[in-house]
N, CA, C and O atoms as a GROMACS GRO file, in nm:
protein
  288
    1UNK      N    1  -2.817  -1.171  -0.968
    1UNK     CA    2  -2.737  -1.050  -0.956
    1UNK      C    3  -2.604  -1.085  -0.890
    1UNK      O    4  -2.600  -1.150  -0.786
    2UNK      N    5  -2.490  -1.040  -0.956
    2UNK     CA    6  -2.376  -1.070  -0.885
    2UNK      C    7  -2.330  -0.994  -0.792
    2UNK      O    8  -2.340  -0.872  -0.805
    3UNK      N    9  -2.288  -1.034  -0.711
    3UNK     CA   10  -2.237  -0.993  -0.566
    3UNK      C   11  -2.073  -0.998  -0.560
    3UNK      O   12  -2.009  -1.090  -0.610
    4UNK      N   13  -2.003  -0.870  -0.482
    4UNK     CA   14  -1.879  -0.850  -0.461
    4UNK      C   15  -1.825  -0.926  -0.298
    4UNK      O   16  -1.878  -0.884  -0.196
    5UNK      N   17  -1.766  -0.989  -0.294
    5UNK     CA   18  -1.701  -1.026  -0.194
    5UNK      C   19  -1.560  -0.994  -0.125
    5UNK      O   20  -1.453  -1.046  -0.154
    6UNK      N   21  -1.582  -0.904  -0.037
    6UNK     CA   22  -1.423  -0.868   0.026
    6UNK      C   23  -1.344  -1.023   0.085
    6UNK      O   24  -1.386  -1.105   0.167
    7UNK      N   25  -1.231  -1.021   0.017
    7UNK     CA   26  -1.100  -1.106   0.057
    7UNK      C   27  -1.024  -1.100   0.171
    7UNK      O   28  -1.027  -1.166   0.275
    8UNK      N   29  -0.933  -0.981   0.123
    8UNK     CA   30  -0.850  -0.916   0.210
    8UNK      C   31  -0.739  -0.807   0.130
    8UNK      O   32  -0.705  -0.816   0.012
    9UNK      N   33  -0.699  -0.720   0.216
    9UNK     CA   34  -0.617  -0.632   0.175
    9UNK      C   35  -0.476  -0.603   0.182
    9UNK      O   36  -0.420  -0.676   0.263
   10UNK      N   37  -0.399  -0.518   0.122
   10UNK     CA   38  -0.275  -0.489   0.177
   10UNK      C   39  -0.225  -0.363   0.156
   10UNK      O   40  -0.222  -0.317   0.042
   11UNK      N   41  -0.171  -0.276   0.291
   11UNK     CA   42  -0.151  -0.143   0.281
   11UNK      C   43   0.050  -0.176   0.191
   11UNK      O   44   0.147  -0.249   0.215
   12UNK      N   45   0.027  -0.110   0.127
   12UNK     CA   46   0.214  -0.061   0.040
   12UNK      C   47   0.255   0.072   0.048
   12UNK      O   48   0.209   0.170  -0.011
   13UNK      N   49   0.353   0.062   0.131
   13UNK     CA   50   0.443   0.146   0.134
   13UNK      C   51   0.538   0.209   0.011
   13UNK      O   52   0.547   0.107  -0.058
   14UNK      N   53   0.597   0.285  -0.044
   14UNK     CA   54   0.668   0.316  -0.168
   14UNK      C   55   0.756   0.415  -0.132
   14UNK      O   56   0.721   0.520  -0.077
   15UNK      N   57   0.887   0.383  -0.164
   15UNK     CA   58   1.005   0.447  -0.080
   15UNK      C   59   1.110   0.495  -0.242
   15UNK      O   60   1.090   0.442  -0.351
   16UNK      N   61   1.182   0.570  -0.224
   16UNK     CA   62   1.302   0.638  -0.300
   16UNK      C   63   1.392   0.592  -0.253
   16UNK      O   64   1.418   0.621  -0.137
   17UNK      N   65   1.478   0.498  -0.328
   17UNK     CA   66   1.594   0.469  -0.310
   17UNK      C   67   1.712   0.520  -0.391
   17UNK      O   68   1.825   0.473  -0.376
   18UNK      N   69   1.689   0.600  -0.460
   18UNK     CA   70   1.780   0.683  -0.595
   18UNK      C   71   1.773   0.682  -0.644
   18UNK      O   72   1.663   0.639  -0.679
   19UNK      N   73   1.857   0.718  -0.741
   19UNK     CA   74   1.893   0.660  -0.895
   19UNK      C   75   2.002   0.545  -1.009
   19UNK      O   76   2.110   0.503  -0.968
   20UNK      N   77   1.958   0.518  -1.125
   20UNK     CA   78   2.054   0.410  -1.153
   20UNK      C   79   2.148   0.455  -1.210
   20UNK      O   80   2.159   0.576  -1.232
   21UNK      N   81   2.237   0.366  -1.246
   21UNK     CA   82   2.364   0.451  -1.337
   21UNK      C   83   2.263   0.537  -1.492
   21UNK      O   84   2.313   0.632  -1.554
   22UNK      N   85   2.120   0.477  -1.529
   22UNK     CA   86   2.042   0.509  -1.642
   22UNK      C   87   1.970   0.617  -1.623
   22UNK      O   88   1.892   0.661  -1.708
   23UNK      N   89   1.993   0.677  -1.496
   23UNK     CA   90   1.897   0.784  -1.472
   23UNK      C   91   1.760   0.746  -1.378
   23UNK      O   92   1.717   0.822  -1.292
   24UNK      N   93   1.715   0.645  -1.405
   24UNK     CA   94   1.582   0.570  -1.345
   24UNK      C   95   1.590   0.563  -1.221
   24UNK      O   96   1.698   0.563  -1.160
   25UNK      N   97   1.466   0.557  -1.162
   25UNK     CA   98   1.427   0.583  -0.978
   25UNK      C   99   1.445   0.431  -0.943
   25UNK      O  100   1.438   0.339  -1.025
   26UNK      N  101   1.463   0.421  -0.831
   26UNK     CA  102   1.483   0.282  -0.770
   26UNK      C  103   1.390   0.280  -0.646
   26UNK      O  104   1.422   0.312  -0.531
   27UNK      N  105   1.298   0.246  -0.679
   27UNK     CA  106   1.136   0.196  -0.569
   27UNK      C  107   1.195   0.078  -0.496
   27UNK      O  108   1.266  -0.003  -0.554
   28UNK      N  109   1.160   0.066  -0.348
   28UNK     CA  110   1.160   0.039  -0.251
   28UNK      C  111   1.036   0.031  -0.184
   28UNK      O  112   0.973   0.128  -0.142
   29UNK      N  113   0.991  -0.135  -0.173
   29UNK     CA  114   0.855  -0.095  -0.111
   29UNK      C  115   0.856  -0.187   0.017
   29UNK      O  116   0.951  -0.265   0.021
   30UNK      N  117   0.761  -0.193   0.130
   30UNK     CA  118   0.682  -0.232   0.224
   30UNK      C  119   0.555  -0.292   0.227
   30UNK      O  120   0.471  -0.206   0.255
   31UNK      N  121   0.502  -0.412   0.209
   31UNK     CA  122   0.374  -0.415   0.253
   31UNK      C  123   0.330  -0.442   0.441
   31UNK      O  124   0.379  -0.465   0.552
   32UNK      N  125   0.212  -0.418   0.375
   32UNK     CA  126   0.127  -0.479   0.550
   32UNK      C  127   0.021  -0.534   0.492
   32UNK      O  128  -0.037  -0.496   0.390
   33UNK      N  129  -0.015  -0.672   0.598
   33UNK     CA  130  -0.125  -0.739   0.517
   33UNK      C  131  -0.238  -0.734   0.655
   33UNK      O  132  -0.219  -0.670   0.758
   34UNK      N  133  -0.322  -0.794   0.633
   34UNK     CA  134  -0.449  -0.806   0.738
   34UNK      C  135  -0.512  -0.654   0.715
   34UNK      O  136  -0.536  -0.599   0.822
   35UNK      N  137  -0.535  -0.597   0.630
   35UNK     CA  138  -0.598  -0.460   0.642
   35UNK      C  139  -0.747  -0.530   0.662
   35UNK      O  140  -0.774  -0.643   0.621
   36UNK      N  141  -0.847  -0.434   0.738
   36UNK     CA  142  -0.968  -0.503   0.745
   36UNK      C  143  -1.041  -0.455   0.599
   36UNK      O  144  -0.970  -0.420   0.505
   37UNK      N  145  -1.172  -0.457   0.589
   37UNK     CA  146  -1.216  -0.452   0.510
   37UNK      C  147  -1.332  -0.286   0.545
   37UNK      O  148  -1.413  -0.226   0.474
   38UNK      N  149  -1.278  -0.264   0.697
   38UNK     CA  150  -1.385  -0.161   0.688
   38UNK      C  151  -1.303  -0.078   0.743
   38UNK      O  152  -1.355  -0.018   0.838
   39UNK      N  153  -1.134  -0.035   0.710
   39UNK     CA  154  -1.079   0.052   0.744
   39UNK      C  155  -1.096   0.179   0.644
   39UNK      O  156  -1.088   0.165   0.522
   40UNK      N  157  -1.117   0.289   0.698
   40UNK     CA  158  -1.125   0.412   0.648
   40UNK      C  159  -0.987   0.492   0.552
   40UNK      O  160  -0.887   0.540   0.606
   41UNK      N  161  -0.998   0.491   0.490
   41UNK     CA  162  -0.938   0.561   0.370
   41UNK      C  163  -0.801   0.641   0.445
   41UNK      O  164  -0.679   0.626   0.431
   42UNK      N  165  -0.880   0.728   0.528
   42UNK     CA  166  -0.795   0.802   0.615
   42UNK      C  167  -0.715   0.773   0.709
   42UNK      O  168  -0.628   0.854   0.739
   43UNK      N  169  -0.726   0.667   0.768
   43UNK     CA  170  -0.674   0.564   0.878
   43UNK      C  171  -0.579   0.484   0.813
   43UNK      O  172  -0.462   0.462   0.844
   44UNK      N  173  -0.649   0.440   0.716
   44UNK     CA  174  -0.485   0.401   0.655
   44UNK      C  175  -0.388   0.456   0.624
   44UNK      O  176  -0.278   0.409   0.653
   45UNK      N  177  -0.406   0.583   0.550
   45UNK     CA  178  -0.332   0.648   0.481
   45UNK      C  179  -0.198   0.712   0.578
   45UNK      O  180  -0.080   0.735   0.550
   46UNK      N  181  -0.294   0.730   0.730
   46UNK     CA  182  -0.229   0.798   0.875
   46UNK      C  183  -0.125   0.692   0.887
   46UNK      O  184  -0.004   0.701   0.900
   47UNK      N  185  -0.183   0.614   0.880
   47UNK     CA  186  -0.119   0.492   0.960
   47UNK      C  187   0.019   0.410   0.906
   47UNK      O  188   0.109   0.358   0.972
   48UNK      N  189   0.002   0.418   0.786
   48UNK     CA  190   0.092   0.382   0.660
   48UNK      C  191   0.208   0.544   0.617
   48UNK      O  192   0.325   0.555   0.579
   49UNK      N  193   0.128   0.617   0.639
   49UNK     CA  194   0.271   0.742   0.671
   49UNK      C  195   0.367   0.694   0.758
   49UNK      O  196   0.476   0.642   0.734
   50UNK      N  197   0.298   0.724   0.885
   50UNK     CA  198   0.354   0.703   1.014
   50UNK      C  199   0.469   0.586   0.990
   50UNK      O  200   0.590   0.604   0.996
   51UNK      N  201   0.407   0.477   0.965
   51UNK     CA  202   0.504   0.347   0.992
   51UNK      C  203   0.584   0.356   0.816
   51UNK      O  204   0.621   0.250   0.766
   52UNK      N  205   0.601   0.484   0.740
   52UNK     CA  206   0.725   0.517   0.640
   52UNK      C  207   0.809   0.619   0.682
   52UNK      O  208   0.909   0.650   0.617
   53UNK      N  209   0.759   0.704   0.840
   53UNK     CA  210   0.890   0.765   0.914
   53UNK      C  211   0.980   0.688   0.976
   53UNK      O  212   1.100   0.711   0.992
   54UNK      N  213   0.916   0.594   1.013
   54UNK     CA  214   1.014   0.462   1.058
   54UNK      C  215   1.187   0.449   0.969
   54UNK      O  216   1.301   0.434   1.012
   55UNK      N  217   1.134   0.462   0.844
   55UNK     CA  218   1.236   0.453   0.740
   55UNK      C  219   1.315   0.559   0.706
   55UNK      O  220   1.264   0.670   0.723
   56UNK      N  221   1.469   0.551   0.646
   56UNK     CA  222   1.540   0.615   0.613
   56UNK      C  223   1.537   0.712   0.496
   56UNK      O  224   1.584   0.824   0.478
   57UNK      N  225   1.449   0.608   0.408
   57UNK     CA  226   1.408   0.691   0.246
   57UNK      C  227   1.284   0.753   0.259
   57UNK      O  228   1.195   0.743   0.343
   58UNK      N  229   1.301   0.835   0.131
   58UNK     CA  230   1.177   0.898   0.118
   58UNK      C  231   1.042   0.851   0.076
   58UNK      O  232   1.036   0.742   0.020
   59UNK      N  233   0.948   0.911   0.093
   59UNK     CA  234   0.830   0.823   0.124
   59UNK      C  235   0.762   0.890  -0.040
   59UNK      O  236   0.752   1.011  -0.060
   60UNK      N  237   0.715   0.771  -0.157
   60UNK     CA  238   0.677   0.836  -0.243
   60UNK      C  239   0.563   0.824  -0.273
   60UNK      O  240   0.516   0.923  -0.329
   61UNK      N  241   0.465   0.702  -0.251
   61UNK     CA  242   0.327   0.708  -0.206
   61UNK      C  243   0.277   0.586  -0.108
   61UNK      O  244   0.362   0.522  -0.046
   62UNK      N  245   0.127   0.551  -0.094
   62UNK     CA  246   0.127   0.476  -0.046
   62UNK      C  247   0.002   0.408  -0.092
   62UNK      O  248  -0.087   0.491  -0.111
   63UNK      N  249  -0.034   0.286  -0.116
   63UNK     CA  250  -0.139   0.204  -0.203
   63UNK      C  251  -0.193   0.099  -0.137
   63UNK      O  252  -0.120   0.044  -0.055
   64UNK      N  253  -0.323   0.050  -0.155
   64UNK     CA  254  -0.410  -0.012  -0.061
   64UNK      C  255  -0.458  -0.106  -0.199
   64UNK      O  256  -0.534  -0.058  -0.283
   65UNK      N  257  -0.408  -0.230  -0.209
   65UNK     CA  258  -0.411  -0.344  -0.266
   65UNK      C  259  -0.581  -0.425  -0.246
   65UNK      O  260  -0.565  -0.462  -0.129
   66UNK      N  261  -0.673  -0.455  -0.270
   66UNK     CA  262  -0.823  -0.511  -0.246
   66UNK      C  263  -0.755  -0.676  -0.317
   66UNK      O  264  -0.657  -0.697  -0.388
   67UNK      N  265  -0.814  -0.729  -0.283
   67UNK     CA  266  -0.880  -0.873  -0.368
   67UNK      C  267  -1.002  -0.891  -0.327
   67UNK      O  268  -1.021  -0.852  -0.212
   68UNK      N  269  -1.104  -0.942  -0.387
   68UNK     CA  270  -1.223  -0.932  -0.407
   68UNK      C  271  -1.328  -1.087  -0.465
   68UNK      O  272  -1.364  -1.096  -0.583
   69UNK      N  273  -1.353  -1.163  -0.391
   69UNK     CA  274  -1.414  -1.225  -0.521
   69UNK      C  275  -1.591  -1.186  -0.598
   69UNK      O  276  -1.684  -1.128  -0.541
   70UNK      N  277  -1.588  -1.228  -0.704
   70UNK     CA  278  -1.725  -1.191  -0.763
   70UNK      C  279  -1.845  -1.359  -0.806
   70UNK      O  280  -1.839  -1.462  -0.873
   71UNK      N  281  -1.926  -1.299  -0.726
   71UNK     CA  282  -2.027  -1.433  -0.684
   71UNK      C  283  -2.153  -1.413  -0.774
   71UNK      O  284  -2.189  -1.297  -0.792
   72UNK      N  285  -2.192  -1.470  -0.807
   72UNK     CA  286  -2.336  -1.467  -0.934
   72UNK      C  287  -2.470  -1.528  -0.782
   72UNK      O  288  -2.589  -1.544  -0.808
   0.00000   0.00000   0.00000
């Protein structure tokens, strides 16, 4: 039976930086790495707001990156 193995993670930040002369949005991002593996959904999400008030732009989401390996 194969088995999932936590790696490590990374919380991303996603910021608004405008627009181009084409009309198109211009993303701006942040990571943070060392997320544990048994942080709560919600704790991140707090936590990763918080440190996008830090910033000047607007905050447009925020994404929690896994790597994983898979073991037989």
């Amino acid at each position: 039976m194969a088995t999932i193995n936590f790696k490590n993670a990374v919380g991303r930040i996603h910021f608004d930086d405008g627009m181009t002369d084409d009309g198109k949005l211009i993303r701006k991002s942040k990571s943070y790495r060392n997320i544990g593996a048994d942080t709560s959904v919600t704790s991140l999400y707090k936590g990763l707001e918080e440190l996008a008030t830090l910033s000047s732009l607007p905050l447009i989401e925020v994404e929690k990156i896994e790597t994983s390996s898979i073991m037989n």
